[in-house]
C-alpha positions as protocol buffer text, in pm:
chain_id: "A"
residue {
  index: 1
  type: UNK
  ca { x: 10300 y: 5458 z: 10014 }
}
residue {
  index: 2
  type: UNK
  ca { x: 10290 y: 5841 z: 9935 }
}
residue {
  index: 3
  type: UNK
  ca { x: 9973 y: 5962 z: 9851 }
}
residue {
  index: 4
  type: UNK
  ca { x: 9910 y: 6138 z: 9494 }
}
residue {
  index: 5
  type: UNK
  ca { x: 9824 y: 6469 z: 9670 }
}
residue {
  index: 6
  type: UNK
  ca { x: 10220 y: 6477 z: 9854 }
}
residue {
  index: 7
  type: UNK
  ca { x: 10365 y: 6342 z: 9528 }
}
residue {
  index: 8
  type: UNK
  ca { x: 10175 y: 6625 z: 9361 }
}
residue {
  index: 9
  type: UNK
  ca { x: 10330 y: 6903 z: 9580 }
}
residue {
  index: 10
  type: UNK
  ca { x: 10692 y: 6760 z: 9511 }
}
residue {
  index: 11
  type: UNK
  ca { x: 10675 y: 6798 z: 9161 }
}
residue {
  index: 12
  type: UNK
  ca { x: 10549 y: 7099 z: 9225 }
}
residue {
  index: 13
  type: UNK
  ca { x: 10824 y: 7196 z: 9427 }
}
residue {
  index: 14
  type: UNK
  ca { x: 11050 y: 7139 z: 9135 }
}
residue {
  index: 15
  type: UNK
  ca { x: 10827 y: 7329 z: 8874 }
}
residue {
  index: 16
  type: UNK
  ca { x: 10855 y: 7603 z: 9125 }
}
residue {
  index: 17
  type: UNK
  ca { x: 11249 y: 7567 z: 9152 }
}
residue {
  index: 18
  type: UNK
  ca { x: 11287 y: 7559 z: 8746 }
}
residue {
  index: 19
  type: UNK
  ca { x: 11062 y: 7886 z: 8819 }
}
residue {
  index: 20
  type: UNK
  ca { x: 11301 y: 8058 z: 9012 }
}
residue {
  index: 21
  type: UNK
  ca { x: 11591 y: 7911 z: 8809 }
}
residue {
  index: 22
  type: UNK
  ca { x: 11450 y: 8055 z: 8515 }
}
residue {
  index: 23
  type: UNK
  ca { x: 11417 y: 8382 z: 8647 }
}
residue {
  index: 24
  type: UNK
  ca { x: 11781 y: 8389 z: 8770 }
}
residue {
  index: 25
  type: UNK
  ca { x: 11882 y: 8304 z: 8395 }
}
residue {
  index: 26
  type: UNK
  ca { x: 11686 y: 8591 z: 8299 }
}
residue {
  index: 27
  type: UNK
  ca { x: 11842 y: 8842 z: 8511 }
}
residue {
  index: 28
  type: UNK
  ca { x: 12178 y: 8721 z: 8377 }
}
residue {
  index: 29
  type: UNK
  ca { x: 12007 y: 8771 z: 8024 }
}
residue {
  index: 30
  type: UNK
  ca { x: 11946 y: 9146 z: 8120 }
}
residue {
  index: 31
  type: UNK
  ca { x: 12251 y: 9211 z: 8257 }
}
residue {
  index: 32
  type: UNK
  ca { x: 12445 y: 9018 z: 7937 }
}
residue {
  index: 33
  type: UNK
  ca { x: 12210 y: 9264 z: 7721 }
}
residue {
  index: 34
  type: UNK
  ca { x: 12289 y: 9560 z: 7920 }
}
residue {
  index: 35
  type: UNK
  ca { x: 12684 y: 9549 z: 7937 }
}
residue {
  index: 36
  type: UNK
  ca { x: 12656 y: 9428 z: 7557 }
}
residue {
  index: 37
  type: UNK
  ca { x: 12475 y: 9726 z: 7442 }
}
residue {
  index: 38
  type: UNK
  ca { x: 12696 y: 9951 z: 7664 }
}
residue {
  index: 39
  type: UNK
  ca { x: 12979 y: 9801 z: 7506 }
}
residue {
  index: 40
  type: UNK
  ca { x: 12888 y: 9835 z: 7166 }
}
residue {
  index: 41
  type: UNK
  ca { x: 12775 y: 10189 z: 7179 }
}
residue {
  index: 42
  type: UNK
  ca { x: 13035 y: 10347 z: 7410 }
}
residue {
  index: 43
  type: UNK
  ca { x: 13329 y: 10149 z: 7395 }
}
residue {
  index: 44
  type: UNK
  ca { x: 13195 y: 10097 z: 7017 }
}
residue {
  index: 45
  type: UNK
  ca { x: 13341 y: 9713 z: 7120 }
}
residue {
  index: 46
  type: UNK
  ca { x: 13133 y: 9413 z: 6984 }
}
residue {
  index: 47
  type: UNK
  ca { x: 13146 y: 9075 z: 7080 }
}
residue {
  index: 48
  type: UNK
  ca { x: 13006 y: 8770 z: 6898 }
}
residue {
  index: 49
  type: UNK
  ca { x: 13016 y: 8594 z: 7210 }
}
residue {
  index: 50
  type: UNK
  ca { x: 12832 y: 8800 z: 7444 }
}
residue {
  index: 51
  type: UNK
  ca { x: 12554 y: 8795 z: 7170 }
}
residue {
  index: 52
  type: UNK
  ca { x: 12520 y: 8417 z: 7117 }
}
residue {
  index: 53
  type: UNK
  ca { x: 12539 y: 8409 z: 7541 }
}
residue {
  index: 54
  type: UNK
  ca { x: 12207 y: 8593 z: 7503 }
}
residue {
  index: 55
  type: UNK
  ca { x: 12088 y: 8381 z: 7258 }
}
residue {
  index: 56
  type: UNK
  ca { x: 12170 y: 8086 z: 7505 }
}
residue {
  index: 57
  type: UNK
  ca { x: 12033 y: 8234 z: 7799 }
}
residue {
  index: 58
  type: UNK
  ca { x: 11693 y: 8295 z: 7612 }
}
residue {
  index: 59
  type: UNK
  ca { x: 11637 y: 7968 z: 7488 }
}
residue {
  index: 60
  type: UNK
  ca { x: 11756 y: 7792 z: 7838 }
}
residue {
  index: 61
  type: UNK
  ca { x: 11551 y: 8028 z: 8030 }
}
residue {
  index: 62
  type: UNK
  ca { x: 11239 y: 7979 z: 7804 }
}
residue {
  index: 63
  type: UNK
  ca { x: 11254 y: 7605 z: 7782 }
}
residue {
  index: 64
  type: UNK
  ca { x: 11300 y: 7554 z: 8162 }
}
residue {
  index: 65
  type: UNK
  ca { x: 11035 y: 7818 z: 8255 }
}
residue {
  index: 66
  type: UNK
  ca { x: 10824 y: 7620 z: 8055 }
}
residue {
  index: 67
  type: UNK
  ca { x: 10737 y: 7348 z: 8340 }
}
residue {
  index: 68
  type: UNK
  ca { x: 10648 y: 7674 z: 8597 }
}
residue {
  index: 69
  type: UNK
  ca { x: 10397 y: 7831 z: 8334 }
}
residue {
  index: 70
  type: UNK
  ca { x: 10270 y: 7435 z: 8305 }
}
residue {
  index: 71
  type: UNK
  ca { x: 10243 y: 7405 z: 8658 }
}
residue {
  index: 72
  type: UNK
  ca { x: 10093 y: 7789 z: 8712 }
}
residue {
  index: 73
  type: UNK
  ca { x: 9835 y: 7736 z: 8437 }
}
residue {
  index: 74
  type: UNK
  ca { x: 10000 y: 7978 z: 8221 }
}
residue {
  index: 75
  type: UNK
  ca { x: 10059 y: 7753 z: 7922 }
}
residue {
  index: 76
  type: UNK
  ca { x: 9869 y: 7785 z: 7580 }
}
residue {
  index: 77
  type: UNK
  ca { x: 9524 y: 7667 z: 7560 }
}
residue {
  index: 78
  type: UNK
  ca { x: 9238 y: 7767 z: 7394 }
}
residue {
  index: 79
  type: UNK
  ca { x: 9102 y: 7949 z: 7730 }
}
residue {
  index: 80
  type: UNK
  ca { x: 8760 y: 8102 z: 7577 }
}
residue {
  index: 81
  type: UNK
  ca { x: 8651 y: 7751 z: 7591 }
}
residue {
  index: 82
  type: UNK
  ca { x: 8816 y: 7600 z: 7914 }
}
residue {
  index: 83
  type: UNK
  ca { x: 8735 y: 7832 z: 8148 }
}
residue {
  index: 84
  type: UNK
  ca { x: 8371 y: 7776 z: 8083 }
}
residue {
  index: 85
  type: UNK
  ca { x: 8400 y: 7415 z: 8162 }
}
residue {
  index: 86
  type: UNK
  ca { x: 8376 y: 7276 z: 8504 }
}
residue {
  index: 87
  type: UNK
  ca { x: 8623 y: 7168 z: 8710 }
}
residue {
  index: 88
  type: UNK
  ca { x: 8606 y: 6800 z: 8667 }
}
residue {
  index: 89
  type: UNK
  ca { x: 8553 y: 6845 z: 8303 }
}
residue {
  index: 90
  type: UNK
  ca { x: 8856 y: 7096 z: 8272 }
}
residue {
  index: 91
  type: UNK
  ca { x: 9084 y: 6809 z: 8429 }
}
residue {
  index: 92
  type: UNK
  ca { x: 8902 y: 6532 z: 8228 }
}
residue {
  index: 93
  type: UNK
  ca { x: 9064 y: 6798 z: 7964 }
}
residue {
  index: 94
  type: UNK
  ca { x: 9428 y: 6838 z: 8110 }
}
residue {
  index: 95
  type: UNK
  ca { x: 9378 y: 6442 z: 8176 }
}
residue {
  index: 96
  type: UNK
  ca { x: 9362 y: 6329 z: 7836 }
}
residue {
  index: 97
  type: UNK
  ca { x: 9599 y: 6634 z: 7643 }
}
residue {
  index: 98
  type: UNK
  ca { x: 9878 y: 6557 z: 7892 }
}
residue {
  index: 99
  type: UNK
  ca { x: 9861 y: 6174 z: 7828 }
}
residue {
  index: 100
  type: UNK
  ca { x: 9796 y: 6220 z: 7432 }
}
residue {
  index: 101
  type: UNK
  ca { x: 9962 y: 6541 z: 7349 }
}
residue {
  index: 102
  type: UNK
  ca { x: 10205 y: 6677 z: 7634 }
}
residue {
  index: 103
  type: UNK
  ca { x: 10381 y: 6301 z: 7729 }
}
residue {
  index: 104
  type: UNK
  ca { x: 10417 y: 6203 z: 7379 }
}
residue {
  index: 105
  type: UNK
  ca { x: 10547 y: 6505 z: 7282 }
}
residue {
  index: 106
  type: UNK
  ca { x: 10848 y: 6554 z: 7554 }
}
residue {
  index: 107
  type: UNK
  ca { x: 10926 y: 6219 z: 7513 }
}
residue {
  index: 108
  type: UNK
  ca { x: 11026 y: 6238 z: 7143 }
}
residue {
  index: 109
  type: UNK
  ca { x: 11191 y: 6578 z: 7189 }
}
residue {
  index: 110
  type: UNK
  ca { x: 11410 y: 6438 z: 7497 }
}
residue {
  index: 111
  type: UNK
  ca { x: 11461 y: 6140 z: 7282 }
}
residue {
  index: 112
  type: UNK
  ca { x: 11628 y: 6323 z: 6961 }
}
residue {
  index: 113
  type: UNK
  ca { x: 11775 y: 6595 z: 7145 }
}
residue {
  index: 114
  type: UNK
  ca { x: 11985 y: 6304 z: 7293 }
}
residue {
  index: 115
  type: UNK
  ca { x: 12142 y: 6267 z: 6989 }
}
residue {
  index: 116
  type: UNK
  ca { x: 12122 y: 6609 z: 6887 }
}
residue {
  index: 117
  type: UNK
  ca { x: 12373 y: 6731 z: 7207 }
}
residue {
  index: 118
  type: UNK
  ca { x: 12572 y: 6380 z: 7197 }
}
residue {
  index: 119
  type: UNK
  ca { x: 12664 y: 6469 z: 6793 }
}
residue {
  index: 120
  type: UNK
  ca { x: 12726 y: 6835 z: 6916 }
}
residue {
  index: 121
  type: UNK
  ca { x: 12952 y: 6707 z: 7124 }
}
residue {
  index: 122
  type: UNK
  ca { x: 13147 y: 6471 z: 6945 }
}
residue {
  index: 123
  type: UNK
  ca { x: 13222 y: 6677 z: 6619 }
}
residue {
  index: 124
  type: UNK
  ca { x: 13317 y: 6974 z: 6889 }
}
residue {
  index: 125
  type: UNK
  ca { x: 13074 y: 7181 z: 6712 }
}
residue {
  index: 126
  type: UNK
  ca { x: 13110 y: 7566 z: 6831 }
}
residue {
  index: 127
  type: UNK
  ca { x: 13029 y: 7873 z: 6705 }
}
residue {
  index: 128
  type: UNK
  ca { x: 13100 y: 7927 z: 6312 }
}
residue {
  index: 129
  type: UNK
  ca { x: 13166 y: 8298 z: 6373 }
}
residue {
  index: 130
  type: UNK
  ca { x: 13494 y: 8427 z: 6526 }
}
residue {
  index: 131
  type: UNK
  ca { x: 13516 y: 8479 z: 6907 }
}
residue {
  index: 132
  type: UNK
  ca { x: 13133 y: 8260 z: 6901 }
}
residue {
  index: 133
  type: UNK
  ca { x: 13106 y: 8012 z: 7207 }
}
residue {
  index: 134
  type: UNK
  ca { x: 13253 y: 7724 z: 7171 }
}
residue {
  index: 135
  type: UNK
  ca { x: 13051 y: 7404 z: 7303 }
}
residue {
  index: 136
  type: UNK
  ca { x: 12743 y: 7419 z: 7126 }
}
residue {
  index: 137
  type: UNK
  ca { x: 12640 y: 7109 z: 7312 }
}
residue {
  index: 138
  type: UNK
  ca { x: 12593 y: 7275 z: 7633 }
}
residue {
  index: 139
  type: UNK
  ca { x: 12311 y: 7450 z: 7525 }
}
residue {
  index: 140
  type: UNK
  ca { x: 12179 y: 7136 z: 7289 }
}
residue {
  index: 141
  type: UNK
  ca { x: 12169 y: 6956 z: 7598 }
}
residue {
  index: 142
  type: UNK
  ca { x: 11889 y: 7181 z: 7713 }
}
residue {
  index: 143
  type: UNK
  ca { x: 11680 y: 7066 z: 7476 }
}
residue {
  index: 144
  type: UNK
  ca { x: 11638 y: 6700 z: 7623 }
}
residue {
  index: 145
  type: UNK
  ca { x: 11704 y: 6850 z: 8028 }
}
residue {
  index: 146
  type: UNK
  ca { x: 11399 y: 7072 z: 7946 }
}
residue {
  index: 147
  type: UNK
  ca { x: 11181 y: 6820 z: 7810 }
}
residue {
  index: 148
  type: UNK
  ca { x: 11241 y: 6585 z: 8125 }
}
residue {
  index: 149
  type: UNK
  ca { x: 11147 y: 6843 z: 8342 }
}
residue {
  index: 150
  type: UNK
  ca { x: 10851 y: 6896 z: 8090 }
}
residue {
  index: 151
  type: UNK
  ca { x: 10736 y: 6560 z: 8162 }
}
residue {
  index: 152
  type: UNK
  ca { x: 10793 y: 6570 z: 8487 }
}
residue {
  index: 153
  type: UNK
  ca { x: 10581 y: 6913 z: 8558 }
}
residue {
  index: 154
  type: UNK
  ca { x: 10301 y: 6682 z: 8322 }
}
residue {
  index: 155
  type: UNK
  ca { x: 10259 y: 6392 z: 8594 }
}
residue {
  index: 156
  type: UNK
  ca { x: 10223 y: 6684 z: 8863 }
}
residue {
  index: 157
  type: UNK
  ca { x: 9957 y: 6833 z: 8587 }
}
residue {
  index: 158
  type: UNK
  ca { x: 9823 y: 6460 z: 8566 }
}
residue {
  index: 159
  type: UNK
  ca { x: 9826 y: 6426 z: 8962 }
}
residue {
  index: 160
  type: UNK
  ca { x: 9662 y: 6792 z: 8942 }
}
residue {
  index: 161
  type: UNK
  ca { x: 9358 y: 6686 z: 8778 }
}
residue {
  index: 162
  type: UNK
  ca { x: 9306 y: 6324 z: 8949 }
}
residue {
  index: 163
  type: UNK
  ca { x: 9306 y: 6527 z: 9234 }
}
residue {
  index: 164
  type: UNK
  ca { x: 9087 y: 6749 z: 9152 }
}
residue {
  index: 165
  type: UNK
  ca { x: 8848 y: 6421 z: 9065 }
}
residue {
  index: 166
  type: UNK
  ca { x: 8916 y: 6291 z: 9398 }
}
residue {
  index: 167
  type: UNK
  ca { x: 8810 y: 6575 z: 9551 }
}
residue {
  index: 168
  type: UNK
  ca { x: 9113 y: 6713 z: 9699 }
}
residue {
  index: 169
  type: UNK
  ca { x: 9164 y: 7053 z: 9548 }
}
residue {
  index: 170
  type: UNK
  ca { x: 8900 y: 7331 z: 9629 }
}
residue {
  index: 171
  type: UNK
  ca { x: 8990 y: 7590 z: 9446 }
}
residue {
  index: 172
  type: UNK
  ca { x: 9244 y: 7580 z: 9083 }
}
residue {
  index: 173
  type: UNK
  ca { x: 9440 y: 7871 z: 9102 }
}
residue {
  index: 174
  type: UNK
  ca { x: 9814 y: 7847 z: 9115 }
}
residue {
  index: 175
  type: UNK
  ca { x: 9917 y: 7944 z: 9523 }
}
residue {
  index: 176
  type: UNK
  ca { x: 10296 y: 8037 z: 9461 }
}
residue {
  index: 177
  type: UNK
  ca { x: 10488 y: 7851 z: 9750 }
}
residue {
  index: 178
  type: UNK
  ca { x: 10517 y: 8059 z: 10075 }
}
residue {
  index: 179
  type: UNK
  ca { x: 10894 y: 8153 z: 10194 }
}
């Protein structure tokens, strides 16, 4: 049976993947911006699709970074009080808001984004502006991929902290993976 310390690190693995993915869909973002300015102000060409691509990368790049910052400690939390905490206490902390707060939540995202992207989809929905992308369920299906992965980077969170009870971690700082 894998231990919860391995099954940690492979979630962590793919927190750390979305990472990387994210930051490729950001690049893309810049360079979408950049030739969409450029465009616009020398060619004085403007196109409604290139806009709502930017619009698309932001929102895929955002929700599937989201897992990384969880998995970095990056996400939102009322700090001022949690870093004064101890260790055991902080994961007592990230114990109980992942299993009350974080699981719950993803789950009823994922759950009516399903239907959100599978309606997209079957009305054909696209853009309602001329030369918009078409296949607006592409990036509806985001919604419910990025709230998988959201749970998913929670049970690493969960394993984080039951770890950290067991005695396994030393030290809580996010170690980016070595290459």
């Amino acid at each position: 049976m894998m231990n919860l310390l391995s099954l940690e690190q492979g979630i962590n693995r793919i927190s750390d993947g979305l990472g990387k993915f994210a930051a490729v869909l950001f690049l893309l973002m810049l360079l979408n911006v950049f030739y969409d300015v450029s465009a616009r102000y020398l060619f004085n060409s403007v196109s409604i699709g290139m806009q709502e691509l930017e619009w698309h990368l932001f929102a895929a790049m955002f929700m599937l970074g989201i897992p990384f910052a969880l998995r970095a400690g990056s996400h939102v939390r009322v700090d001022i009080i949690y870093d004064r905490l101890s260790r055991n206490r902080r994961a007592w902390i990230d114990i109980l808001c992942t299993l009350f707060l974080l699981f719950p939540f993803t789950l009823l995202v994922a759950w009516y984004g399903i239907g959100f992207a599978y309606e997209a989809y079957q009305i054909g929905e696209g853009s309602p502006d001329p030369g918009g992308l078409p296949q607006r369920w592409v990036i509806r299906s985001v919604i419910t991929i990025a709230m998988v992965f959201n749970f998913i980077s929670g049970i690493g969170l969960l394993l984080h902290s039951i770890n950290i009870l067991r005695g396994h971690h030393q030290d809580e700082v996010y170690v980016p993976p070595q290459h």
